[in-house]
N, C-alpha and C positions, 0 to 999 in steps of 0.2 A: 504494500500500500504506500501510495504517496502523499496522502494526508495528513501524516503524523510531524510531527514538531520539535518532539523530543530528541534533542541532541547529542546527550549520552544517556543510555541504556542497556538493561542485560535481564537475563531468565534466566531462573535455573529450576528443578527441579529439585524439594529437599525434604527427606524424610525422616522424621523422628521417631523414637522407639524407645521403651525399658530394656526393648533387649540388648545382649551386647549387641557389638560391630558386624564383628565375625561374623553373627549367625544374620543379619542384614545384607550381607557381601554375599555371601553365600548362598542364601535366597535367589538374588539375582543374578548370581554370575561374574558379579562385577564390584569392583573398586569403586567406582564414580570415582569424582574428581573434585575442586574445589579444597573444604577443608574438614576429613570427618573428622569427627570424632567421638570417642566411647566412654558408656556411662562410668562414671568416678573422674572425668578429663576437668584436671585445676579450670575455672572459667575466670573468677576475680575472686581479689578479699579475701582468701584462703579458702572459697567455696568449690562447688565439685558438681560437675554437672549429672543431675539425675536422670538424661535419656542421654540418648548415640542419638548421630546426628550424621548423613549420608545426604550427598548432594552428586549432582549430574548437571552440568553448565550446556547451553547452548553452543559453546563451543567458536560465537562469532566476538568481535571483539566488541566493546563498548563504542556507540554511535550510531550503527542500528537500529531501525525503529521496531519497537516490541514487538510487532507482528513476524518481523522478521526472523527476532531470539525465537519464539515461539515456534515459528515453521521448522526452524532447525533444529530445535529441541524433539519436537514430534519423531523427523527423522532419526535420532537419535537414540530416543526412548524404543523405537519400533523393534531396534533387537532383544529389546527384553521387555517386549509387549505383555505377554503371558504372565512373567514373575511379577510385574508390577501389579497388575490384574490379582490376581492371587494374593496381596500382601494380606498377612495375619491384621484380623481388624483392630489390632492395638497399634501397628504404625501409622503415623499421621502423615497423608499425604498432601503437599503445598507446592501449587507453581507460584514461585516467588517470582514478580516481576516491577524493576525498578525503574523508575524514569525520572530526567529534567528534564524540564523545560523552561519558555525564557519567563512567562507571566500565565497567571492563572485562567485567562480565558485561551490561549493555545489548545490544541487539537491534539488527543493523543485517540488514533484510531485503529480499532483490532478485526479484523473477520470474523463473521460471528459464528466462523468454525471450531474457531479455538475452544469455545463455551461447548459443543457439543461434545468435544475431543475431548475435554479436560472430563466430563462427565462420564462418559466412555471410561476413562481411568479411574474414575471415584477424586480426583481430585480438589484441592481446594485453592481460588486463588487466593492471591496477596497480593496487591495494588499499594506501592511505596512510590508518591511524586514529591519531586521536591520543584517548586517555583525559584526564581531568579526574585522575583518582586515579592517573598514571602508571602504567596497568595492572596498578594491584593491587603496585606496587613492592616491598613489604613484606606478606605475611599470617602471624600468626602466627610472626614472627620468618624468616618463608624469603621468598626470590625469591621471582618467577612460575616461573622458571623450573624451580623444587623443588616445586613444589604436588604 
């Protein structure tokens, strides 16, 4: 799509779980990529994270418009369509997908295949934008939140 607006962006797919790593990697076949990690992994403060954390990246570089991280990601996921399908209903599935843009009314546009594909997967999205103009912070003396 050439609609979108968004400057720099990325997707990833990311899964969380009580279980360990291992038995997540394993599941799928695969490592993924990104930054896992497994339950008891230091997070902050002397804390300790209580799930494993498994991610799979689109794989294109930041600048992309989301539909694009998306298509690639699709591709991506397709070899291990099945194991994803199959994840024990304790792991939480999330297409994470990040975007800027330059001001709050910009255009960020997705196919609205993505929605039936993500469904298809049992997935869940996550929509993180971040504005240039902090979303309009101030117009005319009000929040956004007052418009």
């Amino acid at each position: 799509m050439t609609d979108s607006s968004e400057y720099k962006s990325w997707a990833y797919l990311k899964l969380t779980s009580t279980q360990p790593l291992a038995t997540i990697c394993e599941h799928l076949g695969s490592s993924g990529d990104g930054r896992p990690w497994d339950v008891g992994y230091p997070i902050r403060n002397g804390r300790k994270s209580n799930h494993s954390s498994w991610e799979l990246h689109s794989g294109l570089g930041k600048g992309e418009p989301l539909d694009a991280h998306l298509r690639a990601l699709w591709k991506r996921m397709e070899k291990i369509r099945p194991a994803i399908c199959n994840l024990p209903k304790d792991v939480t599935r999330l297409l994470q997908c990040v975007g800027y843009v330059k001001g709050h009314s910009d255009v960020c546009a997705l196919s609205t295949g993505h929605f039936a594909t993500a469904a298809y997967y049992q997935l869940d999205f996550d929509f993180d934008f971040y504005f240039d103009d902090d979303f309009g912070d101030e117009d005319m003396g009000k929040p956004y939140w007052k418009w």
